[in-house]
C-alpha positions as CSV (number, residue, x, y, z in Angstrom):
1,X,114.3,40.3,2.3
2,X,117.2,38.8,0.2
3,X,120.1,41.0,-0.5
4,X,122.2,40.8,-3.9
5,X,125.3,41.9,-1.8
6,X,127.0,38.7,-2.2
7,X,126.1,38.7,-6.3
8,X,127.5,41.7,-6.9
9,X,131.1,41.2,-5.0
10,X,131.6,37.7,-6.8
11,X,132.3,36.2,-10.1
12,X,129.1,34.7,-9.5
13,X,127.1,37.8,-11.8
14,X,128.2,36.9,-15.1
15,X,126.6,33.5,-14.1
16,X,123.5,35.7,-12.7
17,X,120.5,37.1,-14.6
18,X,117.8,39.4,-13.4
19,X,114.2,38.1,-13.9
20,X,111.3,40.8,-13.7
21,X,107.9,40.3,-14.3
22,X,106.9,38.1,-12.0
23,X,103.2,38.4,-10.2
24,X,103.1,39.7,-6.9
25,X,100.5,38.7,-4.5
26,X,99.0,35.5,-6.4
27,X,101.7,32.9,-4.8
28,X,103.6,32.8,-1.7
29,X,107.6,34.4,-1.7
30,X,108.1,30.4,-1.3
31,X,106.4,29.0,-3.7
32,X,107.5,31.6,-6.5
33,X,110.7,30.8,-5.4
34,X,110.2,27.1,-6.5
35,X,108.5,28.5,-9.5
36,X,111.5,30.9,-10.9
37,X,113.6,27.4,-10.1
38,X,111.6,25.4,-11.6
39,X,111.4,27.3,-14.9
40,X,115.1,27.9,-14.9
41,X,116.1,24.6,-15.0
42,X,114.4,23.1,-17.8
43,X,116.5,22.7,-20.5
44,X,113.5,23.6,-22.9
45,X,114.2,27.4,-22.0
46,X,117.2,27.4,-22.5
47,X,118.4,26.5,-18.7
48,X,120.3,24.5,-16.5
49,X,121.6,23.8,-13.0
50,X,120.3,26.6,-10.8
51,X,122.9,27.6,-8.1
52,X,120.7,29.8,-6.0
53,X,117.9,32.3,-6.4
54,X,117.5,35.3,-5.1
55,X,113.6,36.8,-3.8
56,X,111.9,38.4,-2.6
57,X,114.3,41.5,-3.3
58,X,113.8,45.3,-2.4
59,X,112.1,45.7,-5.6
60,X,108.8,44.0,-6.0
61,X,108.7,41.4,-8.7
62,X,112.0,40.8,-9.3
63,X,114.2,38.2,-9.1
64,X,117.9,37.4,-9.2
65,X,119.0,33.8,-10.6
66,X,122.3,32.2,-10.4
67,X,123.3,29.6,-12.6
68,X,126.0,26.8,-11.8
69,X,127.5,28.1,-16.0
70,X,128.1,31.4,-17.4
71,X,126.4,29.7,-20.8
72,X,123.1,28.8,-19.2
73,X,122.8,32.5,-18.5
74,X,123.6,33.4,-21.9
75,X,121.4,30.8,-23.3
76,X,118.8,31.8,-21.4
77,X,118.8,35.5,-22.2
78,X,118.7,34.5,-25.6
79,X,115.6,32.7,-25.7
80,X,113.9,35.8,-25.7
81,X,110.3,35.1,-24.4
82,X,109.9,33.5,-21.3
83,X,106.4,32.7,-19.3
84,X,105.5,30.7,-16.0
85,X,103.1,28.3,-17.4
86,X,102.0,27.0,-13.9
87,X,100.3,30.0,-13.2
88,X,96.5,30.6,-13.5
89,X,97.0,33.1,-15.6
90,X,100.8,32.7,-17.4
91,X,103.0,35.2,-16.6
92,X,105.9,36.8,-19.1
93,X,108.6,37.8,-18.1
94,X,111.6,40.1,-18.8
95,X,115.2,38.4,-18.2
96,X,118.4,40.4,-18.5
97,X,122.0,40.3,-17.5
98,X,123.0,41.4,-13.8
99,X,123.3,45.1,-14.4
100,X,121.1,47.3,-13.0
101,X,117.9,48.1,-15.0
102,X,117.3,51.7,-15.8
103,X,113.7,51.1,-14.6
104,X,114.3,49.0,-11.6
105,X,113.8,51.0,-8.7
106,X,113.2,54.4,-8.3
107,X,113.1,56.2,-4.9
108,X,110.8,59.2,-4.1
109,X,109.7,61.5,-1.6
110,X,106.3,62.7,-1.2
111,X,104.5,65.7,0.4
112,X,100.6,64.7,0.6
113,X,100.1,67.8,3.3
114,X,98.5,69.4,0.7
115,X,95.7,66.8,0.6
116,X,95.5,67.5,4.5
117,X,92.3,69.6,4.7
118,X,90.1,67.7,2.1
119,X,91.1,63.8,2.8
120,X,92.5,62.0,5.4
121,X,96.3,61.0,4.5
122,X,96.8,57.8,6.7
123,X,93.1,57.1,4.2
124,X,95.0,58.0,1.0
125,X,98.1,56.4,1.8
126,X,96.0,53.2,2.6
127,X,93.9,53.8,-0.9
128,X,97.2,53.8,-3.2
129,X,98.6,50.9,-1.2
130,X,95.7,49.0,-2.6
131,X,95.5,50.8,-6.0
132,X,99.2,50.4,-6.7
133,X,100.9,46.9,-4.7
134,X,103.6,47.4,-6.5
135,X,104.9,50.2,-4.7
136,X,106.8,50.3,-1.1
137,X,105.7,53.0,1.1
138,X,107.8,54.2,4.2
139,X,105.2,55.4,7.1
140,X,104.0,58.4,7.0
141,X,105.2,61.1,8.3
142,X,103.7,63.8,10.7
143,X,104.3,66.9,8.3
144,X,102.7,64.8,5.4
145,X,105.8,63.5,3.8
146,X,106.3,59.8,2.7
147,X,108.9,58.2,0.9
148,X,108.1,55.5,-2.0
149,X,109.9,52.8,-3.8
150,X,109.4,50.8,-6.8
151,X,109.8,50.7,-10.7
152,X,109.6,53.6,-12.6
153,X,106.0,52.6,-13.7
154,X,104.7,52.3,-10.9
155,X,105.4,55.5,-9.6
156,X,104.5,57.3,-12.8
157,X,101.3,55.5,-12.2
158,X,100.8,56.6,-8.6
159,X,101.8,60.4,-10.3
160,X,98.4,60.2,-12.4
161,X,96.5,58.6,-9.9
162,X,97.4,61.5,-7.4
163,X,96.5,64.5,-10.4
164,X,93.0,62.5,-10.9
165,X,92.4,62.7,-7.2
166,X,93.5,66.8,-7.1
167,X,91.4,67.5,-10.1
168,X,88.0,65.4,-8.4
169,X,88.7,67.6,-5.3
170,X,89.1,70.4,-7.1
171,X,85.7,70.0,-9.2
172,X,84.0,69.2,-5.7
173,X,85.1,72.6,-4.4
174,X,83.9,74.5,-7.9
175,X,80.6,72.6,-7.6
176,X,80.0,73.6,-3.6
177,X,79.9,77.4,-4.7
178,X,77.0,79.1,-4.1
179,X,74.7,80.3,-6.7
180,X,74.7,84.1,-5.4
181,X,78.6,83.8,-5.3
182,X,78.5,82.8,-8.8
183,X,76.0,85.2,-9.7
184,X,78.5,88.2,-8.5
185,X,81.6,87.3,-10.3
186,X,79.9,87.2,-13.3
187,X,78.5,90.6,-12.9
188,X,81.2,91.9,-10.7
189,X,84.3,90.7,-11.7
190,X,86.4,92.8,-14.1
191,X,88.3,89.8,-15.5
192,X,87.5,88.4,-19.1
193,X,85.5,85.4,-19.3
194,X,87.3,82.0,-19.3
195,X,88.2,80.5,-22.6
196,X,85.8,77.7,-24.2
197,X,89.3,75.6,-24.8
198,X,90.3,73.2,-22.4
199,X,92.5,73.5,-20.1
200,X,95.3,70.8,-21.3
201,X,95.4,72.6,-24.4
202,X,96.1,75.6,-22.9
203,X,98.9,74.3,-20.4
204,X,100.6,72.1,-22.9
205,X,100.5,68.4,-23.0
206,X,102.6,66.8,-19.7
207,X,104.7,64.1,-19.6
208,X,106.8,62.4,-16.8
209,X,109.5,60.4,-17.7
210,X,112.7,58.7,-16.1
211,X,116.1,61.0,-16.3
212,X,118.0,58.0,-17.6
213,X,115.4,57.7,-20.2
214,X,114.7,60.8,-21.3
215,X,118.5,61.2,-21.8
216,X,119.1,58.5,-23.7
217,X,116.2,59.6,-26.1
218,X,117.1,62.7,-26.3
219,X,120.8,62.1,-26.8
220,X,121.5,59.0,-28.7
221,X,118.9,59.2,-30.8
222,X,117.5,62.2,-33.3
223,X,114.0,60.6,-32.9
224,X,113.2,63.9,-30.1
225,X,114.2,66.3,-32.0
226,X,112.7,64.8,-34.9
227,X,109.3,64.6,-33.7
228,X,109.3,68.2,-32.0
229,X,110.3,69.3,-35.1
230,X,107.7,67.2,-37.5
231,X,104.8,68.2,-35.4
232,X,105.9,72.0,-35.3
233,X,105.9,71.2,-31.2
234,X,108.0,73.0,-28.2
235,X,109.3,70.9,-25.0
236,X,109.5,72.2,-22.0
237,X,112.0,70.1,-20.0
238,X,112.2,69.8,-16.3
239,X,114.6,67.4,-14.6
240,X,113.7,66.8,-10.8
241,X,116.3,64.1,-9.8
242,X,115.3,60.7,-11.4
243,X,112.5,62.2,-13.2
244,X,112.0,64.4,-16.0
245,X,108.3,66.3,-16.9
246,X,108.1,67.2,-20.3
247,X,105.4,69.9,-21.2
248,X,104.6,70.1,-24.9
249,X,103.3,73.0,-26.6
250,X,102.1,73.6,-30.2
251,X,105.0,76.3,-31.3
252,X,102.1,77.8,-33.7
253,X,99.9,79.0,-31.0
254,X,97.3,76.6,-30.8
255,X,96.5,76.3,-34.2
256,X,96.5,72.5,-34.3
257,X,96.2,71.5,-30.4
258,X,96.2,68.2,-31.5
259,X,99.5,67.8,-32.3
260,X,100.6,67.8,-29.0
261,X,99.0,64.7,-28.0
262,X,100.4,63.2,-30.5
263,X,103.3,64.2,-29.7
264,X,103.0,63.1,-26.4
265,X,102.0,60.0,-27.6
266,X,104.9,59.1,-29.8
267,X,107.9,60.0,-27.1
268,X,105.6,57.4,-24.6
269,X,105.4,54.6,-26.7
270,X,109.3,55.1,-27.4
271,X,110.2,55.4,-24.1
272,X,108.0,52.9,-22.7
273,X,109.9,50.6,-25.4
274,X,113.3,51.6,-23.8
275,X,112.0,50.6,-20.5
276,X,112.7,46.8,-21.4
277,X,115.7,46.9,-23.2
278,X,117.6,49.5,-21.4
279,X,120.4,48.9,-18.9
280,X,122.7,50.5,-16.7
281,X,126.2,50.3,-15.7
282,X,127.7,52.6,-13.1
283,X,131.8,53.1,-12.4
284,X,131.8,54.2,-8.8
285,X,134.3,56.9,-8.8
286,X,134.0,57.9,-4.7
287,X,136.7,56.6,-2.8
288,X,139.5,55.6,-5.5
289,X,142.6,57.5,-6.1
290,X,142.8,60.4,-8.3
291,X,145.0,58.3,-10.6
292,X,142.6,55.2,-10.7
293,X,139.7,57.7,-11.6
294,X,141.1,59.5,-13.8
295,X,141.8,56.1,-15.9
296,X,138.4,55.1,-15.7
297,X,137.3,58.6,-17.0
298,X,139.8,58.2,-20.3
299,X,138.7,54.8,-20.7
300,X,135.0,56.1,-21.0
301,X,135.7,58.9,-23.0
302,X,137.6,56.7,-25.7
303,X,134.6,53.7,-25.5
304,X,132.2,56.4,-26.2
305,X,133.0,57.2,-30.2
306,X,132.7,53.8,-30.7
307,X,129.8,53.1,-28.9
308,X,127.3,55.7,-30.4
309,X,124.2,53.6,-29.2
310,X,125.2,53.7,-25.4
311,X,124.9,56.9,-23.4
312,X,127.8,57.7,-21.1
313,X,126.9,60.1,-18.2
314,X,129.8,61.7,-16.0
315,X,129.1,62.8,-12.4
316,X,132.0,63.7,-9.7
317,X,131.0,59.9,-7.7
318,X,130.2,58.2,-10.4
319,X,130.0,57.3,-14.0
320,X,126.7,55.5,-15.5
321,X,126.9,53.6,-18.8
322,X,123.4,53.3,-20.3
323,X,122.5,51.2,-23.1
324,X,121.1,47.4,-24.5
325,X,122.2,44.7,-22.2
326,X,124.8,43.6,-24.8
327,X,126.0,47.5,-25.4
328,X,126.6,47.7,-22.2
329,X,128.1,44.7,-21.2
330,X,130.9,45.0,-23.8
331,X,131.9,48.5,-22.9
332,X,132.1,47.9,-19.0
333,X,134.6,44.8,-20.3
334,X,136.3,46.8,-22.6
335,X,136.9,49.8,-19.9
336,X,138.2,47.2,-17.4
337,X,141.0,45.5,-20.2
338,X,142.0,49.2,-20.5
339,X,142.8,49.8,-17.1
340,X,144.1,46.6,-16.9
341,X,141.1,45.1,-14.7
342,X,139.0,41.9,-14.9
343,X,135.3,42.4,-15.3
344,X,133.9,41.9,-11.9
């Protein structure tokens, strides 16, 4: 698997772009090597020499190009739409500037011991391999646990298919109950009958999101706040690492349930529209002197009334600049001229 090490600690990523999008599983690695060339260099989208590309990579469907000229990078992330035509079916594909994508990667950790006693887990893990290619799974371990990795997507997808797969077992257990055991907690049992409404009404609308995401929505923007507010909904917010759930509630107790899926709906499509244009810089902070960090810091702090549209987040290793590939291009540059640094 190709590394971008030796992108990242040369001048050679302002002449580099990230290409994702591409199909997984209908080529050979080889061939959609030749493929990403291919397409690169044809002056017709916008390209040029091609110095070296970069794939497979650790995450699936992504690609790292190098051009021999910084402007055939820039001219190339400027035609905006970009397909592989020599594929049966032609594939688009989403081209930015070498900065990490919000979405790119996401690592996880899950604990399937509590599918143990109804399903085999070595037979689950194999069924979301299949269901979701996308995906890199680590093996499993013996206490249940398995870590994941692959784009945000992907694992929110594997999220929904794991819920439909508790709720089927769950509905098989209900339906295995005896008649006579049914017959006595209906005459027996002291408890109020269960509510006609259905059950997502009750718990709230959910809603799984990346941290990077959710903050950017919810603090650049007044379009959360906004929405909560037109649709008389609550939010429940839980952050868990690089993912957020949101559970929203109708704040007039139920008396128009519908709102929340609408709701629910409106902050999806949003986000899901951040996913492509988002990116991320980070300013590692670990390991440089007090002094050199606490330029850095100042230099961010002062960018950040200027740049109202990108999202500056301070942790004690690092600091991560979110924003358009442009946004966030332009305040990394400007940072480094104030501390007297070239843009690496």
């Amino acid at each position: 698997m190709a590394s971008v090490l030796k992108v990242k600690e040369s001048k050679a990523s302002e002449r580099t772009i990230v290409v994702a999008g591409l199909p997984v599983g209908s080529v050979t690695d080889q061939s959609l090597t030749v493929l990403v060339k291919s397409h690169f260099q044809d002056i017709e989208n916008g390209g040029g020499v091609v110095e070296d590309v970069i794939y497979p990579t650790r995450t699936k469907g992504v690609a790292y190009v190098t051009f021999k000229e910084k402007k055939v990078a820039e001219n190339v992330i400027r035609k905006k739409k970009h397909y592989l035509a020599e594929m049966v079916r032609p594939a688009q594909l989403t081209i930015s500037h070498f900065s990490e994508k919000v979405f790119s990667s996401v690592n996880a950790v899950l604990d399937l011991s509590v599918f143990r006693s109804q399903i085999g887990l070595r037979s689950l893990v194999m069924d979301l391999k299949r269901e979701i290619p996308a995906l890199c799974f680590s093996p499993l371990e013996a206490n249940g646990r398995i870590s994941i990795q692959g784009s945000f997507l992907a694992i929110k997808k594997l999220k929904e298919s794991l819920l439909l797969k508790a709720s089927s077992l769950l509905e098989k257990n209900r339906n295995r109950q005896s008649p006579r055991e049914s017959t006595w907690k209906s005459s027996h049992s002291l408890k109020p009958p269960r509510s006609s409404t259905p059950e997502t009404m009750r718990r709230g609308e959910r809603l799984v999101l990346d941290t990077d995401i959710f903050l950017y929505l919810k603090k650049t923007s007044g379009f959360y706040e906004s929405t909560l507010k037109k649709f008389h909904a609550l939010c429940e917010e839980t952050v868990d690492g690089e993912i957020t759930t949101l559970c929203i509630r109708n704040a007039e107790g139920g008396s128009q349930p519908n709102n929340e899926k609408q709701v629910k709906e409106l902050i999806e499509k949003y986000s899901h529209a951040l996913h492509f244009e988002l990116r991320k810089e980070t300013f590692i902070l670990e390991g440089k002197e007090n002094r050199e960090k606490r330029n850095i810091k100042l230099a961010c702090e002062q960018l950040s009334s200027r740049y109202l549209q990108v999202l500056v987040n301070f942790y004690y290793t690092h600091i991560d600049i979110i924003g358009s590939s442009s946004d966030t291009y332009l305040f990394k540059k400007e940072v480094m001229k104030l501390i007297r640094q070239k843009v690496r």
